[in-house]
C-alpha positions as CSV (number, residue, x, y, z in Angstrom):
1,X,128.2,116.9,140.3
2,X,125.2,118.5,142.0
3,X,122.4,116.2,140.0
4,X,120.9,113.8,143.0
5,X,119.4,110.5,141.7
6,X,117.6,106.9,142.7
7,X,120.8,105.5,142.0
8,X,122.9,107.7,144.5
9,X,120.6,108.3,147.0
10,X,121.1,106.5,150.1
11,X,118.1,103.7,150.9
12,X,115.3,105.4,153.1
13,X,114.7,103.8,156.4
14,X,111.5,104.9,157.7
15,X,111.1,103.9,161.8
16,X,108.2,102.5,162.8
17,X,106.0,101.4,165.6
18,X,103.4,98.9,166.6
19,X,101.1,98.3,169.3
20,X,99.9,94.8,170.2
21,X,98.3,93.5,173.4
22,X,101.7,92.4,175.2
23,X,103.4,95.7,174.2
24,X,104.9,98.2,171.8
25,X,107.5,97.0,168.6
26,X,110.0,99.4,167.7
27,X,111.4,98.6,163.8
28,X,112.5,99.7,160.9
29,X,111.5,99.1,157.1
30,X,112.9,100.0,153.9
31,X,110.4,100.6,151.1
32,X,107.0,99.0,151.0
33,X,107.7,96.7,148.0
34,X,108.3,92.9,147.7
35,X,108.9,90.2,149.6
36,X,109.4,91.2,153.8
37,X,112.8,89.8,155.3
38,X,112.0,89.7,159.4
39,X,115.8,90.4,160.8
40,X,115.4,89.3,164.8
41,X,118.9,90.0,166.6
42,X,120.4,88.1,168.7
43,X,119.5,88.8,172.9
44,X,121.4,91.8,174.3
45,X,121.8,93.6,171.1
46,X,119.8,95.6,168.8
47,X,118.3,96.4,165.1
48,X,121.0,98.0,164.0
49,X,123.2,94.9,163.7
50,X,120.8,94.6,160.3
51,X,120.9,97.9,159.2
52,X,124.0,97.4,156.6
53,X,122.6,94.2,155.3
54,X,119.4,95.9,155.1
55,X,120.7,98.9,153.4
56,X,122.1,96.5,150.8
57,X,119.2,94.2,150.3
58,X,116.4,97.1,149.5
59,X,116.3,97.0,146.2
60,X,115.4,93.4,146.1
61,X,112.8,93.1,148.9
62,X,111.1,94.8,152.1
63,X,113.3,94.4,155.0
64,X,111.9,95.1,158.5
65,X,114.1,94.9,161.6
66,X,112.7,94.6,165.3
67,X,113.7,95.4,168.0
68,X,112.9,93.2,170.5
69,X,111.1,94.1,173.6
70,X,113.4,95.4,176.5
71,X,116.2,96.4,173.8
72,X,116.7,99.3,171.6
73,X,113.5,101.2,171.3
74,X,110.8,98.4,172.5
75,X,110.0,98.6,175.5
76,X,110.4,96.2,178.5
77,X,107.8,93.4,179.4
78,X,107.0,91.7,182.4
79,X,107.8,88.2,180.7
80,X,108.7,87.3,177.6
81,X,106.7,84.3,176.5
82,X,108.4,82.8,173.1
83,X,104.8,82.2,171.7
84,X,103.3,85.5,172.3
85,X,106.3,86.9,170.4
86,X,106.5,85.1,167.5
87,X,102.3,85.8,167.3
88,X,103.2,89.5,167.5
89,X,105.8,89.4,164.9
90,X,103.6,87.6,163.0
91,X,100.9,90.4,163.7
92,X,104.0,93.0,162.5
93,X,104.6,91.0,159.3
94,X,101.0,91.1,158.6
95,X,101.0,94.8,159.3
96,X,103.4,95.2,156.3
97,X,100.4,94.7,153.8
98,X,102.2,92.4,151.1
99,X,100.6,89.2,149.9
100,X,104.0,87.1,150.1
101,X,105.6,84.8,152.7
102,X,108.0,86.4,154.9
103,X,111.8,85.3,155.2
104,X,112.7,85.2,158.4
105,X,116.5,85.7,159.8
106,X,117.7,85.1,162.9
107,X,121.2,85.8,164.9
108,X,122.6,83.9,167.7
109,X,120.6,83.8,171.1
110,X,117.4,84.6,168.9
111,X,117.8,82.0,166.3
112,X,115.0,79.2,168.3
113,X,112.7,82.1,168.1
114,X,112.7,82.7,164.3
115,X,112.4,78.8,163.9
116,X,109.3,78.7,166.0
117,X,107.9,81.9,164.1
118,X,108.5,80.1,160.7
119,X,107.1,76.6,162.4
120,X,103.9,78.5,163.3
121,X,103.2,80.6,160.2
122,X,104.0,80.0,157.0
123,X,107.6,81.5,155.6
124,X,109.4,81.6,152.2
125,X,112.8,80.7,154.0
126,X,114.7,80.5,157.5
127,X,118.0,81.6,157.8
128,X,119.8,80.8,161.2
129,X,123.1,83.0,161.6
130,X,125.0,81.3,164.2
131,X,123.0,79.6,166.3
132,X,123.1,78.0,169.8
133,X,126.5,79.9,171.0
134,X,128.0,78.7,173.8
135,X,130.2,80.5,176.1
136,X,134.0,79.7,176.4
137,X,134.1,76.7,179.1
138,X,136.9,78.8,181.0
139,X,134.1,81.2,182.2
140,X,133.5,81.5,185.7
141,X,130.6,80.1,186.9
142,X,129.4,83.3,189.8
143,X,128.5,85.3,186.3
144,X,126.1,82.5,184.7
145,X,122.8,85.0,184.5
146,X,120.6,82.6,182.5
147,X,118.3,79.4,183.1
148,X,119.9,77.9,180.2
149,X,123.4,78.4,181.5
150,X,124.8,80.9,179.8
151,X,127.1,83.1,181.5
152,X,126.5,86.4,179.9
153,X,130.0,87.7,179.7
154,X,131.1,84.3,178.5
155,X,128.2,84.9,176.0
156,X,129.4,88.4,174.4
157,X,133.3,87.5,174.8
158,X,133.0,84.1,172.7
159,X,130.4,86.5,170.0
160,X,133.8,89.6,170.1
161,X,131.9,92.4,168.5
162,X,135.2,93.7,168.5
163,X,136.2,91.7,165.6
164,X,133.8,93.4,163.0
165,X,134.9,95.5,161.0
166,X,135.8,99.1,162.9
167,X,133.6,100.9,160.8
168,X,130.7,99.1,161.7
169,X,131.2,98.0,165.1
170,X,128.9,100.8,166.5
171,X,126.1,98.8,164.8
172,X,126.7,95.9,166.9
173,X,126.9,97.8,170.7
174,X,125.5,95.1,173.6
175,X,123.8,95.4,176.6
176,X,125.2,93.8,179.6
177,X,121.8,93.7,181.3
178,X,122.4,90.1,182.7
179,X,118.1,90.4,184.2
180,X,117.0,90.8,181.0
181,X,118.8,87.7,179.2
182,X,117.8,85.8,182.4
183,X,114.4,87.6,181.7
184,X,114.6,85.8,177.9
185,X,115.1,82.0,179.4
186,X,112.7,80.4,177.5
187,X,113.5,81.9,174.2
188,X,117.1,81.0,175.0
189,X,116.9,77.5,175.5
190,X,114.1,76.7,172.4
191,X,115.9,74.4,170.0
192,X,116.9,76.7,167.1
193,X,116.8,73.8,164.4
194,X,112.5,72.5,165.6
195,X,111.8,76.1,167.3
196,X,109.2,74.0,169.7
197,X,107.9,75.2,172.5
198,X,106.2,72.6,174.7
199,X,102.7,74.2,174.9
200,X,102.9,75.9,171.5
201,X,100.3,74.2,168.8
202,X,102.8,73.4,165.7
203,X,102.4,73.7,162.3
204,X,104.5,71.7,160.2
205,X,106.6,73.9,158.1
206,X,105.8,73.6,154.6
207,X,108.3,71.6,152.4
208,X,109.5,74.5,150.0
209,X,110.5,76.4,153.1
210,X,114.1,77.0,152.0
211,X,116.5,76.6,155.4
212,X,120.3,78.3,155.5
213,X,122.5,77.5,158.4
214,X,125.6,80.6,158.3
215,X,128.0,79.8,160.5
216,X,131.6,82.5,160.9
217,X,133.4,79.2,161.6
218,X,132.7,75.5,161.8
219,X,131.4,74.8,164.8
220,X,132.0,72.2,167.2
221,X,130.1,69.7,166.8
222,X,129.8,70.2,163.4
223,X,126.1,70.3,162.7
224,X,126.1,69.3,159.2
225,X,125.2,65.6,159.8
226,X,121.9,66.7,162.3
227,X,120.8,69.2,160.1
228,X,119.6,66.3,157.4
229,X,117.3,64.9,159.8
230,X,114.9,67.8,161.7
231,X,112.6,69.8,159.5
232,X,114.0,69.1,156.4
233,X,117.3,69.4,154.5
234,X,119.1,72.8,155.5
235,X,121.7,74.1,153.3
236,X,125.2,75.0,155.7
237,X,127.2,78.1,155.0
238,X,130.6,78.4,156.9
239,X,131.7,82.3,156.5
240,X,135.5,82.0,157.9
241,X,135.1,85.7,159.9
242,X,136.7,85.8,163.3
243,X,133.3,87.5,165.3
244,X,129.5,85.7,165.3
245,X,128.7,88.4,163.1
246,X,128.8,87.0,159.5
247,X,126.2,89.2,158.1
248,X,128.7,92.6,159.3
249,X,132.3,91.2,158.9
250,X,131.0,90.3,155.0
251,X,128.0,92.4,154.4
252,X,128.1,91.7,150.3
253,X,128.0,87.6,150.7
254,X,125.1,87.9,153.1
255,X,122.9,89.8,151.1
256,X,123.5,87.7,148.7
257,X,122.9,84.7,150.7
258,X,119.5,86.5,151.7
259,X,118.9,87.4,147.8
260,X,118.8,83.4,146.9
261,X,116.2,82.7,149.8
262,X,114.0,85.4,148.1
């Protein structure tokens, strides 16, 4: 049938840029309409881990995902101070031009940085996609590449992109630049459930702030007990996929996850 519609049509991504004082953002959107989702992927990766999801979710909202600067597209900073990205990706959500509160999402290494953007501005929802990994124990110490202690290849063997699905793996391709997660210290070790940085001025996030933990598999310690005292009550998802990448080893059951934060 040669008779092209809305329906069939694949969801436009249109790439985009913008320039703010500490640098250029690389991102993608898809349509112009409804609420903004924020995806932030986790350090060493890129946007594309959200282009799936994305592709699922435009009908229902406006998603934008960044990449963040020294991966992908963005270019590479000097530093990388967790407050003057968050302000920035504030300054990219404004950018977007729609008069509602963003949702923000964020994977893995990133997560502390998506709970200080939503501390500091105000947000619809935070969702946290497996936050605060640690590397296997068993890792050597000579390849720890981080303040924090994480040794990187500890880092991307316990996340084993190569446990998504095959046909989507190219989607989740890291970096093994161990400078630039050493680079991203600070954002690293920010607490992902009160996103405070020390010299940041805080605003209390506001109480119908909807908060989603998604885990791939219980972790240990299970967090469930914490997560009813900071910030509020968060809801906990567990996913039961072998990789930290929920939201591409079940793509349907996240965007629907992200539809009931809208």
């Amino acid at each position: 049938m040669d008779i092209m519609t809305a329906e069939v049509l694949p969801p436009i991504r249109k790439a985009r840029t913008l320039h703010c004082s500490g640098g250029t953002w690389s991102y993608d959107t898809w349509g112009t309409t409804g609420r903004p989702v924020l995806f932030i992927h986790s350090l060493l990766f890129t946007r594309t881990m959200w282009w799936p999801v994305a592709a699922e979710l435009h009908r229902h909202c406006t998603p934008v995902a960044v990449d963040l600067p020294g991966h992908g597209q963005s270019p590479a900073r000097v530093t990388y101070d967790p407050v003057d990205l968050v302000d920035e990706l504030a300054a990219l959500l404004y950018a977007q031009t729609t008069p509602h509160a963003p949702v923000v999402v964020g994977h893995g290494t990133s997560a502390g940085v998506a709970n200080l953007l939503a501390q500091r501005f105000a947000t619809r929802a935070i969702v946290l996609v497996d936050p605060h990994i640690d590397a296997p124990a068993s890792q050597p110490a000579s390849v720890t590449s981080v303040a924090s202690g994480i040794p990187i290849e500890g880092l991307l063997t316990e996340m084993d992109p190569a446990q998504i699905p095959s046909y989507l793996q190219d989607f989740a391709t890291p970096s093994h630049d161990a400078a630039l997660l050493q680079a991203y210290g600070r954002c690293v070790d920010l607490d992902p459930w009160n996103g405070v940085a020390s010299d940041a001025p805080m605003a209390a996030m506001n109480r119908s702030t909807t908060r989603l933990a998604v885990y791939s598999r219980t972790p240990d310690p299970d967090p469930r007990q914490a997560l009813r005292t900071v910030n509020g009550n968060w809801r906990y998802a567990v996913y039961g996929t072998a990789s930290r990448f929920p939201h591409l080893t079940d793509v349907d059951r996240f965007a629907a996850d992200i539809r009931s934060q809208l």
